[in-house]
C-alpha positions as CSV (number, residue, x, y, z in Angstrom):
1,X,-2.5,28.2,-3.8
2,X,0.5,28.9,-5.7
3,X,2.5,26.8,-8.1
4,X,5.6,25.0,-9.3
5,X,6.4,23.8,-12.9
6,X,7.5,20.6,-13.7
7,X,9.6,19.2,-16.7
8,X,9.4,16.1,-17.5
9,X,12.3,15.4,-19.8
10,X,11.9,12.0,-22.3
11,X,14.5,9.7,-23.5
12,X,11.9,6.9,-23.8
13,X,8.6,7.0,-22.6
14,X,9.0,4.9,-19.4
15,X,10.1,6.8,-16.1
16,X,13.2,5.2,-14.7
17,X,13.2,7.3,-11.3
18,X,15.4,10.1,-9.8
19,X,15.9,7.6,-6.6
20,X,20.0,6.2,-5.4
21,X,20.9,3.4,-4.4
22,X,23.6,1.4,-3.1
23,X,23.7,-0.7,-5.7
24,X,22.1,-0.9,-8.7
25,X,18.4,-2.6,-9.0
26,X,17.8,-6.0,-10.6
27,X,14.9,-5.8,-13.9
28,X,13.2,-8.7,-15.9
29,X,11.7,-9.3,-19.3
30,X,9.0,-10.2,-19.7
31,X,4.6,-9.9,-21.7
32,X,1.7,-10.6,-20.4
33,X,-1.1,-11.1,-23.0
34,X,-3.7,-10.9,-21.0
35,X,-3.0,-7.7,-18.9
36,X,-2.7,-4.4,-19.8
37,X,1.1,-3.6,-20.7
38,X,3.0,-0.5,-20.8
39,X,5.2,-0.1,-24.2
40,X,7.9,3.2,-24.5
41,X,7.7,5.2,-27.5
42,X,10.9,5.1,-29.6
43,X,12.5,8.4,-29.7
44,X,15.8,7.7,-30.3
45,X,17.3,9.0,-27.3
46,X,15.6,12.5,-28.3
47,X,15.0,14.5,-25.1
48,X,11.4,16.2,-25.6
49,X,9.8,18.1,-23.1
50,X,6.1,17.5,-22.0
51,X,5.7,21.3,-21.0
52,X,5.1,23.2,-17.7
53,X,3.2,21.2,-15.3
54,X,1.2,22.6,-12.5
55,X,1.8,21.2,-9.1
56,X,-0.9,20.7,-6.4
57,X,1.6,21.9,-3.4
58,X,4.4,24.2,-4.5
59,X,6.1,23.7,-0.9
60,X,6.1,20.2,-1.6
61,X,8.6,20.4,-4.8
62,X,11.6,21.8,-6.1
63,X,11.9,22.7,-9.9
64,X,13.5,19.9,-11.3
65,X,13.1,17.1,-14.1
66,X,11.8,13.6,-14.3
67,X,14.1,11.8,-16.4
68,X,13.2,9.1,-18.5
69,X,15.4,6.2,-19.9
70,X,15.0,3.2,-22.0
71,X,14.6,-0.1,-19.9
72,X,17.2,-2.2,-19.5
73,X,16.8,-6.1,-20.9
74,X,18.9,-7.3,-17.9
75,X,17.5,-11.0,-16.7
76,X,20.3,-11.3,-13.8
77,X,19.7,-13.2,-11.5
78,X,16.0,-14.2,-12.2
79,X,17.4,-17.9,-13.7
80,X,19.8,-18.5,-11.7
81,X,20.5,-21.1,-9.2
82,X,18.2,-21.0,-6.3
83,X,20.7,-21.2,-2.9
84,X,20.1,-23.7,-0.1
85,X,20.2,-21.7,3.2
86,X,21.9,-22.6,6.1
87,X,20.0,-20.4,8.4
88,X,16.1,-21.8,10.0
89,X,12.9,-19.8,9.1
90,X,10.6,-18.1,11.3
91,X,8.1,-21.0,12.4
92,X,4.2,-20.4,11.9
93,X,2.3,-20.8,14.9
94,X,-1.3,-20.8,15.9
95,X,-1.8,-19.5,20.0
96,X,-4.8,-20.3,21.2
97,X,-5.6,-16.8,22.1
98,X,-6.8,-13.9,20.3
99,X,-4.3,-11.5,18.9
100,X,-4.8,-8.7,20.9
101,X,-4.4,-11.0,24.2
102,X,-2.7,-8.9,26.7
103,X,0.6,-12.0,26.6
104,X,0.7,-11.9,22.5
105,X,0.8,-8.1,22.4
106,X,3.2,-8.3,26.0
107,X,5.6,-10.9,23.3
108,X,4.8,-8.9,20.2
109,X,5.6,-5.2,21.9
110,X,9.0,-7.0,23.2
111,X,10.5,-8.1,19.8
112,X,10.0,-12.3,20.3
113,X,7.2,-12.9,17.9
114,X,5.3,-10.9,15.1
115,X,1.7,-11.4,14.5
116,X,0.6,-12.6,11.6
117,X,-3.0,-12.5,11.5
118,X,-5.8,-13.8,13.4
119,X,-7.2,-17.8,12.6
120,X,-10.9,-17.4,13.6
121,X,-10.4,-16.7,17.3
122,X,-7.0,-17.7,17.8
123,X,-4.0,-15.7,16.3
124,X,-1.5,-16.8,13.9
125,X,2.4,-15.8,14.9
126,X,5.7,-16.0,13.5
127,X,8.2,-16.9,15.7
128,X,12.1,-17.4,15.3
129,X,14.6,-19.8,16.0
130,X,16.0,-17.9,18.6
131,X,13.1,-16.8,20.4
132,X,11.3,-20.0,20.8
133,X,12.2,-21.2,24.0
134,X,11.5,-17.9,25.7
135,X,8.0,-17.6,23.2
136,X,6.7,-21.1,24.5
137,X,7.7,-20.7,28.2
138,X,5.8,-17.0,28.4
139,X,2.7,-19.0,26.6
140,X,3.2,-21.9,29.2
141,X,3.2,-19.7,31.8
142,X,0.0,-18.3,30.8
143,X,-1.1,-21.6,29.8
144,X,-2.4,-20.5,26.0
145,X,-1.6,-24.0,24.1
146,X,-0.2,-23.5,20.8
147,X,0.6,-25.5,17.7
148,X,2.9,-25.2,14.6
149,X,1.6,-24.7,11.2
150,X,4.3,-24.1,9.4
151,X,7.7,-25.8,10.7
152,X,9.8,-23.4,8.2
153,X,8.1,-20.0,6.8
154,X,10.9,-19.1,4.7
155,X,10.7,-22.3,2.3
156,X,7.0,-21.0,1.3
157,X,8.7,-17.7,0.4
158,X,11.3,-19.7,-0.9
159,X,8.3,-21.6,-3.5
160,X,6.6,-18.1,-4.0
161,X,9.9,-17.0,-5.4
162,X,10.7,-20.0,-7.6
163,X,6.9,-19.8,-8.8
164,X,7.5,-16.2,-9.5
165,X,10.9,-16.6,-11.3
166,X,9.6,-19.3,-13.4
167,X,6.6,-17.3,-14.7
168,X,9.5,-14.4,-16.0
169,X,11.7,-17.7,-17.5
170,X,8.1,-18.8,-19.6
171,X,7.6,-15.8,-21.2
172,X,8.6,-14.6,-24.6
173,X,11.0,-11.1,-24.4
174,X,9.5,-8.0,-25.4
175,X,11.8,-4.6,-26.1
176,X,10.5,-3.5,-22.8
177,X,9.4,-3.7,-19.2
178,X,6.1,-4.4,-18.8
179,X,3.5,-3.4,-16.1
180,X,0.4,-5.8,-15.4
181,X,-1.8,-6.9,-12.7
182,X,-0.8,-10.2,-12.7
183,X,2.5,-10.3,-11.3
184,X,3.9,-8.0,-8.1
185,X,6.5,-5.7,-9.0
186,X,9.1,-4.3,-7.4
187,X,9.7,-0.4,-6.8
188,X,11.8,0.8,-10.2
189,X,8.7,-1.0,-11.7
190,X,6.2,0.9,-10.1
191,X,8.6,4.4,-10.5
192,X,8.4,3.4,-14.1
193,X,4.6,3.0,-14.2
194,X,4.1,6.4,-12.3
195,X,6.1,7.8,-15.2
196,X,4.5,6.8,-17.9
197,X,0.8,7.7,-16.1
198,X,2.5,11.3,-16.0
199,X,3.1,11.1,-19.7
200,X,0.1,9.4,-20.6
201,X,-2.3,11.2,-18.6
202,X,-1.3,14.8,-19.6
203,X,-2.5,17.6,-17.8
204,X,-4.7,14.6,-15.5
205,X,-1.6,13.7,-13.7
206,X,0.5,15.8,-11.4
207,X,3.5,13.9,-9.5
208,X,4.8,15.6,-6.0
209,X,7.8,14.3,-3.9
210,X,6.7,13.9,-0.7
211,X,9.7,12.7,1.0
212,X,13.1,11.4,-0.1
213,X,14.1,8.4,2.7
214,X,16.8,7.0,3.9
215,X,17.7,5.0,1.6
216,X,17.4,7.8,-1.1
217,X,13.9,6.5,-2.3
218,X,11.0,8.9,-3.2
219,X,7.4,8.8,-1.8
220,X,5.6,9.9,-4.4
221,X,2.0,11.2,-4.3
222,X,0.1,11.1,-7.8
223,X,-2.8,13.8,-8.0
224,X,-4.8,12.4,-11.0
225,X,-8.1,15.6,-11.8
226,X,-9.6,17.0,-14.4
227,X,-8.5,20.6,-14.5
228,X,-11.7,21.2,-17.3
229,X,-14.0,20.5,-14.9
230,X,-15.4,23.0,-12.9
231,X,-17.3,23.2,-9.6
232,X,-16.9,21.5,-6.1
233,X,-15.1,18.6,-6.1
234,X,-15.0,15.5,-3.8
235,X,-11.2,14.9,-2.3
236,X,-9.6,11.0,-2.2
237,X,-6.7,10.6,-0.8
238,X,-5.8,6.7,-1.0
239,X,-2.6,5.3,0.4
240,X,-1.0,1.8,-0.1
241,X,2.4,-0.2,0.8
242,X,2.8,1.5,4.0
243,X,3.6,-2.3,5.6
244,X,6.5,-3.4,3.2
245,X,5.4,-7.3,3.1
246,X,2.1,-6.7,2.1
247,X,2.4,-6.6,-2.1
248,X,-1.1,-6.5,-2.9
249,X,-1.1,-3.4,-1.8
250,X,0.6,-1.4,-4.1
251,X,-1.1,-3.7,-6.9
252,X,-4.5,-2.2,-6.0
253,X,-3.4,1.8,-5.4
254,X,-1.1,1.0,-8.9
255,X,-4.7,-0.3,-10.7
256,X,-6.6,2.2,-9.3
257,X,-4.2,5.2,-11.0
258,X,-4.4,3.1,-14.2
259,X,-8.5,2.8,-13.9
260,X,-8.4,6.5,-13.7
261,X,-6.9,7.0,-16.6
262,X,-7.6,5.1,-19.0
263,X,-11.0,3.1,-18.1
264,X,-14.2,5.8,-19.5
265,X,-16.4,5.2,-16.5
266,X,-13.5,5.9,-14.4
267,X,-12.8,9.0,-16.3
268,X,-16.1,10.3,-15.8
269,X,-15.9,9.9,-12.4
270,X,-13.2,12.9,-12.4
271,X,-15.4,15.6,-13.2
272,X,-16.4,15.3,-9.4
273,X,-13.2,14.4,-7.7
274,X,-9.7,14.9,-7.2
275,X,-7.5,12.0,-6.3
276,X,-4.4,11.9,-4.5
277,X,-2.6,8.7,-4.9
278,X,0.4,7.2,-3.1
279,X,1.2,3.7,-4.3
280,X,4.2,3.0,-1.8
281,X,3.9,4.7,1.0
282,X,7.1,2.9,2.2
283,X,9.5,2.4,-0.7
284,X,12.6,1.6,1.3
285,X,10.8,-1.2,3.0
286,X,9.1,-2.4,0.0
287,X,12.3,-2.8,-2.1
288,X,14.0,-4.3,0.9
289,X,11.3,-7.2,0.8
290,X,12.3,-8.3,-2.8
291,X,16.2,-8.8,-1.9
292,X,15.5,-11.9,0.0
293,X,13.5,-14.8,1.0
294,X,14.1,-13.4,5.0
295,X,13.7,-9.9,3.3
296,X,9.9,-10.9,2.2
297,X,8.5,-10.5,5.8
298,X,9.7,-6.9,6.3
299,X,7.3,-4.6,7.4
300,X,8.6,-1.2,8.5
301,X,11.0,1.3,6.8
302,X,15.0,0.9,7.0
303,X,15.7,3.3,10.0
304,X,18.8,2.8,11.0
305,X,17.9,2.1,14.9
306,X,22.2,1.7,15.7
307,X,21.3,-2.5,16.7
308,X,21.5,-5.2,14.6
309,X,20.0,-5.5,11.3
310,X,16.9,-7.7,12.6
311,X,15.8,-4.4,14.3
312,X,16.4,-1.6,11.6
313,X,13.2,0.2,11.1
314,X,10.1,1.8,12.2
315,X,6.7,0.7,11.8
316,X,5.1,3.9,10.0
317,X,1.9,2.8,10.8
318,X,2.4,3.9,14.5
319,X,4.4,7.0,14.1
320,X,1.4,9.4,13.2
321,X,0.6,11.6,15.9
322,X,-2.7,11.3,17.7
323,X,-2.5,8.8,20.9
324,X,1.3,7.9,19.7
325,X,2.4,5.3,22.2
326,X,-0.9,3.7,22.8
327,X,-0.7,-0.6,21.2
328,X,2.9,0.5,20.0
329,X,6.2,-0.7,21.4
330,X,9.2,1.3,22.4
331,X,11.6,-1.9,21.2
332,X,13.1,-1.3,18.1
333,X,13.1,-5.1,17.8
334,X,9.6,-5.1,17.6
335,X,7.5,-5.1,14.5
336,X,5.2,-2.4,16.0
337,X,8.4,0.4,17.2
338,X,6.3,3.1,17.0
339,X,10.1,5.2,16.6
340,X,11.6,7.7,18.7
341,X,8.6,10.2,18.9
342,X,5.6,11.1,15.9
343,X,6.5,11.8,12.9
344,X,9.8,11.0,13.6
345,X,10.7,9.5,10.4
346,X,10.9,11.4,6.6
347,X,7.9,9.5,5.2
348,X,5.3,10.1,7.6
349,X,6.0,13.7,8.4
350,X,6.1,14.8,4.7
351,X,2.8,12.4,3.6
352,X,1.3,14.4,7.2
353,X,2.8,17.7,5.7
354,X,1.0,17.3,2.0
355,X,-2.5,15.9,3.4
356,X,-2.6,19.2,5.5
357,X,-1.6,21.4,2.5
358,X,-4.3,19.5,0.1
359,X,-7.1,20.3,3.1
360,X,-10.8,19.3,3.2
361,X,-10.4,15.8,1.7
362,X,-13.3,13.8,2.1
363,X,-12.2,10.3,1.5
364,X,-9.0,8.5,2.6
365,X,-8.3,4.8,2.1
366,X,-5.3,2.9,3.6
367,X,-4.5,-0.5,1.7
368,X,-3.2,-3.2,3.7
369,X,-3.5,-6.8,3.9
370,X,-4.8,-9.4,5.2
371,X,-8.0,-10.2,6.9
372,X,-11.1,-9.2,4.6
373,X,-12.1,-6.4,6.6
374,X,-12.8,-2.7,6.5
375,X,-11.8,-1.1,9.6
376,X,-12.7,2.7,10.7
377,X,-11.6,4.7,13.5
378,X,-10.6,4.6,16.5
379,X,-7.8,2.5,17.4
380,X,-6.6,3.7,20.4
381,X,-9.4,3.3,22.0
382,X,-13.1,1.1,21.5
383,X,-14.9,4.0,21.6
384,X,-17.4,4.3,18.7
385,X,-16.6,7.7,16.4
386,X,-19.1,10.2,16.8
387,X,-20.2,9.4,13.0
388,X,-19.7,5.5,13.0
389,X,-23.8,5.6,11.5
390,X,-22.6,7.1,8.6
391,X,-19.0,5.0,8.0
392,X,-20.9,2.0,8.2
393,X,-22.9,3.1,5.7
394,X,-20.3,4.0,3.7
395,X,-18.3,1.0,4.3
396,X,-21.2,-1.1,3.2
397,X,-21.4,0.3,-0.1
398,X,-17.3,-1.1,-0.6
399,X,-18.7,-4.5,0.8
400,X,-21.5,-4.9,-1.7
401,X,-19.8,-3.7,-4.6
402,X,-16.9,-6.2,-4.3
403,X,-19.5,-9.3,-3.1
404,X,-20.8,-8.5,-6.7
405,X,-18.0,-8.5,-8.3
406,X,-16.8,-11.3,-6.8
407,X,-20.2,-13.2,-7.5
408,X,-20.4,-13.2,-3.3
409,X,-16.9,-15.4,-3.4
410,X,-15.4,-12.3,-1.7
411,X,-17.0,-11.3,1.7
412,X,-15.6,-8.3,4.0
413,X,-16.4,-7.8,7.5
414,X,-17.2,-4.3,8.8
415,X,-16.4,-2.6,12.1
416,X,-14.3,-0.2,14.0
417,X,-10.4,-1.2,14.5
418,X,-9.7,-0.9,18.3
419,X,-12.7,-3.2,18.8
420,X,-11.6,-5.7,15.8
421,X,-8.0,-5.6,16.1
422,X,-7.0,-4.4,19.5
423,X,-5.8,-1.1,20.3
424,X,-3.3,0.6,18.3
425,X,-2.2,4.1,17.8
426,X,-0.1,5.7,15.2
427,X,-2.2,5.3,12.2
428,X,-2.9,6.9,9.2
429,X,-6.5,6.4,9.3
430,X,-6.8,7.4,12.8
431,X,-4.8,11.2,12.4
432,X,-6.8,11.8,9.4
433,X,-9.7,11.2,11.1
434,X,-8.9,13.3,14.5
435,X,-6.4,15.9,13.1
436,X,-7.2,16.6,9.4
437,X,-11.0,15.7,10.4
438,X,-11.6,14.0,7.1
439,X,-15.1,12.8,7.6
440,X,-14.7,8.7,6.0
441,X,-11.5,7.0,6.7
442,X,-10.5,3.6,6.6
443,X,-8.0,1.1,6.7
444,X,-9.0,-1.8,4.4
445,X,-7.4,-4.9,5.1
446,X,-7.3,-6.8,1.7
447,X,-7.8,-10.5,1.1
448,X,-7.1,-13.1,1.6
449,X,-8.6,-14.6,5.3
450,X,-5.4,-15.8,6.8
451,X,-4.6,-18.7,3.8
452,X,-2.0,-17.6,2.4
453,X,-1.7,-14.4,4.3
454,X,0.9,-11.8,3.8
455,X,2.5,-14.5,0.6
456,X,-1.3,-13.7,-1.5
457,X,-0.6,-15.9,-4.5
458,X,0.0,-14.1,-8.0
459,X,-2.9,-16.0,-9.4
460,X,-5.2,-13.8,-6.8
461,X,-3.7,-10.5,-8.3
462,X,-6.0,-9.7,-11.1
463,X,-9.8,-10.7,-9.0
464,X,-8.8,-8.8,-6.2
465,X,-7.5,-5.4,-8.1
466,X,-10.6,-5.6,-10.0
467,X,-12.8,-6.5,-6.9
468,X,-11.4,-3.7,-5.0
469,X,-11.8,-1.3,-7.9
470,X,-15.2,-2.2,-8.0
471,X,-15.6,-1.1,-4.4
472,X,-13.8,1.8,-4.3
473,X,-15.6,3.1,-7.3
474,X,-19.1,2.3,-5.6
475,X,-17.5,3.9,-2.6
476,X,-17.1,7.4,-4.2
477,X,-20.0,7.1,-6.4
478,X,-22.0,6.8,-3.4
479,X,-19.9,10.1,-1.4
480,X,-19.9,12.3,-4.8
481,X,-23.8,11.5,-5.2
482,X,-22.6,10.5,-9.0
483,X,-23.0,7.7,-10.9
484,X,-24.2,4.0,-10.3
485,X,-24.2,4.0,-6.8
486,X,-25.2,8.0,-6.1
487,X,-27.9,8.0,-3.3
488,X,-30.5,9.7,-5.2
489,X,-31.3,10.9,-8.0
490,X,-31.7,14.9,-8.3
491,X,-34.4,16.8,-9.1
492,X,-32.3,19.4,-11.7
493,X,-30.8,17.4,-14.3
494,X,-28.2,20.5,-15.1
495,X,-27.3,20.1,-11.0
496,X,-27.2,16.3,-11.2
497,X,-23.3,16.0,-9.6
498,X,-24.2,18.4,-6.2
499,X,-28.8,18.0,-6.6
């Protein structure tokens, strides 16, 4: 494997990104006292350099710097005036019908409604203003009764953001930006946090471009390992905020890099494995949900598709190629386009370009939300995997370990997608199951159960970071044979990580 070196050039201690933009990015200021928070050193505008780093996939880089600058203390925007729209919000409705009904996918693969998530049996849509003749005449027509839950979605977002701007407006002002676990961030945020992980965490940390979008964003992938230890190691690749609405997301892949470098137990842990971490799988999307209460309900990238801005983008979770096609739509007004052919779009062909280079992982995780549920292949089809024994097995050790941490207030259901969701091809789970043949891969579909869906309150931030840590950590534990949920204990006490 050969190898790149990367600079990392400080101003402050805080990475501030090498992304563009059209315009510049909004920031707050704000503490937290009860989360962890991430303070720059003072340098004085010094530029120090951290030393050659060693990448994990020199095809994946080009030598350049990270540059680093103070934060800015801009609060614009975040008191201001909230404006009354003139526009009407997508409308929540329950169909009396599960989601993967052949008329709600027929509606959902056209562009007319997007599924929101599944209410016991019956599925929970959004629907807009202009499509709701059409919507209620296809369901009347295959007489499926439905019901509105929410008359306007946006003014919940439109709550969500006063609650969120009045939390920053309570706060005293620190010098600097923080990072915590109790509030979602937005993407310079996150870029900032990756930064300082690759300052803090040394020689731990390694950070690879994967792809530059559209938009000019970054996908970074963060390979956190302990280049002392030696031996065999266990492979993780975990991927979150490849759906732009759903913000826990990135709040649990974001914890999880921080866990691993700076919680002991977590540390430990490294002297079996090597993680590969990407906390926004979809950056241009993700940004694009913070602009705007309409903008909160984005879910694919920002493709420019040559229609009108309602159907920009491609849903990245169907453009991976293994069945492409299959569950997807071929509408670009549809929240499942599945895009022009697999892998047609920057971020999925380079994320499917550095899994193949990294080889032989063991492990891979896709964060989404909502539902409570850890799903494992296949989607296209209801066929069982060949192993489905042994991902069960797996999955149950996640389930437990989160039910415990929870004290049993958090409960996940288990099973393979096609049969729990309906089919759908074009996943990351899927290919890296049937291509890259990685042996335990799952998409886990994080709380809540339907609630408050994709809006997850910030006050549910902090239990289910640490709840899903919890699992996750069981999870390897239990694949690495190491540690408090190993499978047995070995015979050799000098061969304890492989007896």
């Amino acid at each position: 494997m050969h190898s790149v070196s990367l600079t990392v050039s400080i101003q402050a201690a805080v990475y501030a990104g090498t992304h563009t933009h059209s315009a510049p990015r909004r920031r707050s200021s704000h503490t937290r006292s009860q989360a962890p928070v991430y303070t720059p050193h003072n340098n004085n505008n010094n530029t120090h350099s951290l030393g050659p780093k060693t990448l994990f996939l020199s095809h994946a880089f080009t030598h350049s710097s990270l540059h680093v600058q103070m934060w800015s203390l801009v609060l614009v925007a975040l008191c201001g005036v909230v404006s009354v729209r003139a526009e009407a919000g997508p409308q929540l409705w329950v169909v009396k019908a599960p989601a993967h009904h052949m008329v709600v996918r027929s509606l959902e693969e056209g562009g007319l409604l997007d599924v929101w998530g599944n209410a016991g049996p019956h599925a929970k849509v959004l629907v807009e203003e202009d499509a709701r003749e059409r919507v209620t005449r296809a369901l009347k027509e295959a007489q499926l009764e439905h019901s509105v839950e929410v008359e306007d979605l946006l003014s919940l977002v439109d709550q969500e953001r006063q609650h969120m701007r009045h939390k920053r407006s309570t706060r005293s002002s620190p010098t600097v930006q923080p990072m915590d676990w109790t509030t979602y961030h937005d993407l310079d945020d996150i870029e900032g946090f990756i930064g300082w992980l690759n300052v803090t965490g040394a020689s731990f940390v390694q950070v690879a471009t994967a792809a530059t979008t559209q938009e000019g964003n970054a996908v970074r992938v963060v390979r956190i390992t302990d280049p002392n230890a030696v031996g065999p190691k266990k492979k993780i690749w975990i991927e979150g905020g490849i759906h732009a609405r759903e913000w826990i997301s990135p709040a649990v892949t974001t914890y999880l890099m921080h866990q691993l470098i700076t919680n002991p137990a977590w540390r430990e842990m490294l002297q079996v494995t090597d993680w590969y971490m990407v906390p926004v799988a979809n950056p241009d999307g993700y940004q694009h949900s913070f602009t705007s209460p309409r903008a909160r309900m984005w879910r694919k990238n920002r493709r420019d598709n040559g229609s009108n801005a309602r159907c920009k983008g491609v849903d990245l979770n169907r453009n991976w190629d293994l069945k492409w096609g299959v569950g997807a739509s071929g509408n670009p007004c549809s929240e499942i386009y599945k895009g022009p052919q697999a892998f047609s779009e920057p971020e999925t062909r380079g994320l499917q370009l550095l899994m193949s280079g990294v080889r032989d992982i063991d492990l891979f995780i896709t964060f989404h939300s909502f539902g409570q549920t850890i799903l494992y292949p296949w989607g296209w089809t209801r066929e069982p995997p060949a192993n489905a024994r042994q991902l069960k097995r797996m999955a149950r050790q996640f389930a437990a370990a989160v039910k415990d941490a929870s004290q049993g207030r958090t409960d996940y259901e288990i099973g393979g997608s096609g049969p729990l969701y309906g089919l759908a091809s074009g996943a990351t789970d899927d290919w890296a199951y049937g291509m890259l043949g990685v042996p335990f891969s799952y998409t886990i579909e994080l709380p809540d159960q339907g609630t408050h869906g994709f809006l997850l309150p910030e006050s549910r931030i902090s239990s289910t970071v640490m709840e899903t840590a919890a699992g996750v950590h069981c999870m390897v534990s239990f694949l690495a044979n190491y540690g408090p949920c190993q499978r047995r204990h070995p015979r050799n006490p000098h061969n304890r990580i492989w007896g």
